[in-house]
N, C-alpha and C positions, 0 to 999 in steps of 0.2 A: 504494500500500500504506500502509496509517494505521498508526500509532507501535506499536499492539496486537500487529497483524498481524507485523509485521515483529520486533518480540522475543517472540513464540510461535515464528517460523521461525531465530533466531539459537539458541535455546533446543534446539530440533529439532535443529539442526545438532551445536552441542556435546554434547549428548546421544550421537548416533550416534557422535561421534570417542572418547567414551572409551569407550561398547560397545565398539565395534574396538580400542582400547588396550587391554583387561580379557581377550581373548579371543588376545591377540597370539602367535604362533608364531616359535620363531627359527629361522633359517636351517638345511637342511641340506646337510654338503657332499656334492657331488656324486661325489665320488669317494673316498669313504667307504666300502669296501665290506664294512664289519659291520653294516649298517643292513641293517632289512628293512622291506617293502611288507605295511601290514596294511589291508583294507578288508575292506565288507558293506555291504548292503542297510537300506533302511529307508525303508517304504511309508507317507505321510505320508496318503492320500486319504481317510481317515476322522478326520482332526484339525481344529485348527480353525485351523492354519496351515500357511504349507509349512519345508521343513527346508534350515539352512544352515552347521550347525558341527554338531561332534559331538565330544563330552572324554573322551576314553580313558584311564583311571584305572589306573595303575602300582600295582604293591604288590611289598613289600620294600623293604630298606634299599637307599636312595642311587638308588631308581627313580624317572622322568623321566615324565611325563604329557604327554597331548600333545592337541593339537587339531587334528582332523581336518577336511579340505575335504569340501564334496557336492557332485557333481556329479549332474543328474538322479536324485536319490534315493541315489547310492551314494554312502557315506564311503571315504574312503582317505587313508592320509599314507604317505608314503614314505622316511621318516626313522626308525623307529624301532627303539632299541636292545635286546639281548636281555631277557628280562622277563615278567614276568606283566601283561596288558592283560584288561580290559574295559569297554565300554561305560557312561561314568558318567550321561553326561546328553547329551541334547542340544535343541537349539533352532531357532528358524525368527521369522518376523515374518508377519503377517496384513495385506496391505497390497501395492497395485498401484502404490506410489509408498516405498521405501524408507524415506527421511527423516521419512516419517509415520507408519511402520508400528507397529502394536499388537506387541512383543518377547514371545516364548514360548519359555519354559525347563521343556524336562521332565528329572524327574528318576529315571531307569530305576532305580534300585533298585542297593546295593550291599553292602547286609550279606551276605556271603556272595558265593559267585561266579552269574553270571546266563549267559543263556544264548550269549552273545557272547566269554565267556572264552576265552583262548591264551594257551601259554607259549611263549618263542620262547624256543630254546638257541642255534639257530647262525642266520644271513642265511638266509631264501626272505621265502617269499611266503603272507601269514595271513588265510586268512578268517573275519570272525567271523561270517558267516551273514547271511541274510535275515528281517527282522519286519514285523510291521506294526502301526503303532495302531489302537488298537481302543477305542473308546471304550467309559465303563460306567458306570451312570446313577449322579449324583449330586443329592444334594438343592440346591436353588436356592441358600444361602447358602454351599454346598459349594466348595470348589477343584475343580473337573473332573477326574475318575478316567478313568486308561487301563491299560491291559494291553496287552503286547506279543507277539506270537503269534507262531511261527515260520512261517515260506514254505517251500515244496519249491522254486519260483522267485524271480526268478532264480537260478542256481546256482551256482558256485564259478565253472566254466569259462566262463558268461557273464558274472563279474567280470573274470578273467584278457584276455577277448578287450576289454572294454570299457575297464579299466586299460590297455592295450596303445595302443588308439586313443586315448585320451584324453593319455595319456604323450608319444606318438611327434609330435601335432599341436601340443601348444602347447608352445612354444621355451623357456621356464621350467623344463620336466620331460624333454625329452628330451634333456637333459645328465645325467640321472642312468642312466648304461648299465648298472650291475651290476645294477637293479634291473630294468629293459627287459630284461635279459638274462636274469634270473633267469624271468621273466614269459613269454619266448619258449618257454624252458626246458620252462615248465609243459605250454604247447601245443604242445606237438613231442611230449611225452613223453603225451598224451592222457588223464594221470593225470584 
């Protein structure tokens, strides 16, 4: 590797460590049980990257913002406190190699509430729905316009059954029971 190479790749590296600092989440406890479970959908297959974080935007005083995981297309965190949330932004990289990848930040709109808003009063479990990008032609020296559409799929109850699996398998989340519990709740009761 020649001198170039090798601080283009050191370059890279630091790069991605303060992405991941900039976007950082703190801890929740697991045995908290005023916290609630808010997820939803978000269909990436018409963008020009895939999705990997997503900023849920508090409103009101002394309100807590949060950054959500994605797994296979659905966001979720499981930490959050009563409040008004919606969907601020979210983002993804274009790129079969992480460290190299092109970083994409979109930013869903916030003036007023969009179609992702919930208030949460007391602990369950919130969904903010299913979208999809949808791209919308812009002129060549344009930033790339998208529109967010809603889904009829997947639905509430195939978040609840997929939060459940995803929760229960990996040892990181299935110490948070009130929220597991809350989630069983949902499907037992076939709301």
């Amino acid at each position: 590797m020649d001198r170039r190479s090798a601080l283009g790749l050191m370059a890279a590296t630091a790069g991605a460590g303060l992405v991941g600092c900039a976007f950082s989440s703190k801890p929740v406890d697991p045995s908290a049980e005023d916290l609630s479970v808010i997820f939803g959908f978000i269909d990436m297959s018409d963008a020009p990257s895939n999705i990997k974080w997503v900023s849920l935007k508090a409103y009101g005083a002394g309100a807590s913002s949060y950054r959500a995981g994605v797994e296979d297309g659905m966001f979720f965190h499981v930490g959050v406190k009563p409040g008004a949330y919606q969907v601020e932004r979210f983002g993804g990289d274009r790129s079969l190699i992480p460290v190299f990848g092109q970083p994409y930040e979109y930013d869903w709109g916030t003036r007023g509430r969009n179609s992702t808003a919930v208030r949460i009063e007391r602990p369950g479990v919130f969904f903010m729905g299913a979208h999809r990008y949808v791209s919308q032609p812009s002129g060549i020296f344009e930033q790339a316009k998208f529109e967010m559409q809603p889904m009829s799929s997947p639905g509430e109850r195939d978040g609840w059954q997929k939060l459940l699996r995803i929760m229960e398998a990996d040892p990181s989340l299935s110490t948070y029971r009130h929220q597991i519990r809350r989630i069983r709740a949902k499907l037992g009761a076939g709301q």
